[in-house]
N, C-alpha and C positions, 0 to 999 in steps of 0.2 A: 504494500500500500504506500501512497506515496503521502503528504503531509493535508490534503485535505480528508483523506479517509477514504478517498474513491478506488477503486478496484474493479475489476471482473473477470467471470472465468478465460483462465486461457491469456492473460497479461503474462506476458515475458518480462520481469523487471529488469528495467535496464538494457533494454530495447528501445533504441531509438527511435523508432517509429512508432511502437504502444506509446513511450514518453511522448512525442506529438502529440497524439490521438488525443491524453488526458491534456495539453496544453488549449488544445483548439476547441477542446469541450470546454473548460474551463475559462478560457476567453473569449469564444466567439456565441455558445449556444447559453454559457453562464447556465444561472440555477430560472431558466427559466422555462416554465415547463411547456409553454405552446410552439416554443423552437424546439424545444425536446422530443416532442410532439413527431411535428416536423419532418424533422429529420430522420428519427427512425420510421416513420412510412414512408419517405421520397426512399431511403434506403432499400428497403423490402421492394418496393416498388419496381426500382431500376433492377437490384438482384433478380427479381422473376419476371421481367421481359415488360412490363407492364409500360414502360417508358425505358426511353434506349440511355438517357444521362439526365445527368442533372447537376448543377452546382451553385454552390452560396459563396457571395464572396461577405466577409462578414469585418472586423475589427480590425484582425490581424491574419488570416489568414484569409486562404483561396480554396474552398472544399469542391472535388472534380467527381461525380461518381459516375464507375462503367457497373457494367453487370458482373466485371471477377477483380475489380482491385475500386484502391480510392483512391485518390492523390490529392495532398495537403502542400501546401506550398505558402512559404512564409510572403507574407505582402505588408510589412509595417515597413520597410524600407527601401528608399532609392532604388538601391539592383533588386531585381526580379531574384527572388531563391529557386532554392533548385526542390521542384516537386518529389515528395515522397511516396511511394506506391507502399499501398495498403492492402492487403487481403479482403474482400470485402465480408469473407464469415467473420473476421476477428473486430473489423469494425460495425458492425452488426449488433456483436457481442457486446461491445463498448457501448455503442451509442444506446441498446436496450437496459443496459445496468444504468447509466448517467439517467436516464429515465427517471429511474427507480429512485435513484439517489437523489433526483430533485427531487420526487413526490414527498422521501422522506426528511428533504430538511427545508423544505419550505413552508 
C-alpha cells in the first residue's frame, strides 16, 4: 500500500507503471466518485468492443484507452512525456478498487 491507503489486487509494488496508475487516480479522477464512475465504464466499455477508444485529458495527465492496454502520459509540463502502456485487466482492477475506495472515504 502506498501512503494514502489505496491498493488492489494484482498491484506490483514498485512498479512503475501501477505507481502511475495510483498517481493519475489520485490526481486526475481524485476522491470523486462521478469521475470514478466514469471511468471504470468508459473502461469496461472500450475492453468489450462496445467503443473502439476513448480518452481524458485531465490535470496532469493524458489517459488513452485501446481494448488491450492504457496509456498514461504525463502532460503538467512543456515536453510532451513519454506514454506508458498499461494492461488494461490491471487497470481495470485499479480503477474498480479506486471506486470502492472513494465510496469508502467520502
Amino acid at each position: 500500500m502506498n501512503g494514502n491507503g489505496f491498493d488492489w489486487p494484482g498491484r506490483l509494488g514498485g512498479n512503475p507503471a501501477h505507481d502511475l496508475v495510483i498517481a493519475y487516480l489520485t490526481i486526475d479522477i481524485q476522491k470523486n466518485a462521478q469521475w470514478a464512475e466514469e471511468l471504470l465504464q468508459k473502461t469496461r466499455e472500450v475492453k468489450s468492443g462496445q467503443i473502439s477508444s476513448w480518452e481524458r485529458i485531465g490535470n496532469a495527465y493524458w489517459l488513452r484507452l485501446f481494448p488491450d492496454h492504457v496509456e498514461i502520459e504525463e502532460d503538467y509540463t512543456e515536453e510532451t512525456g513519454e506514454a506508458i502502456k498499461i494492461a488494461i485487466n490491471d487497470f481495470e482492477a485499479a480503477a474498480a478498487a479506486w471506486q470502492e475506495f472513494v465510496r469508502q472515504h467520502t
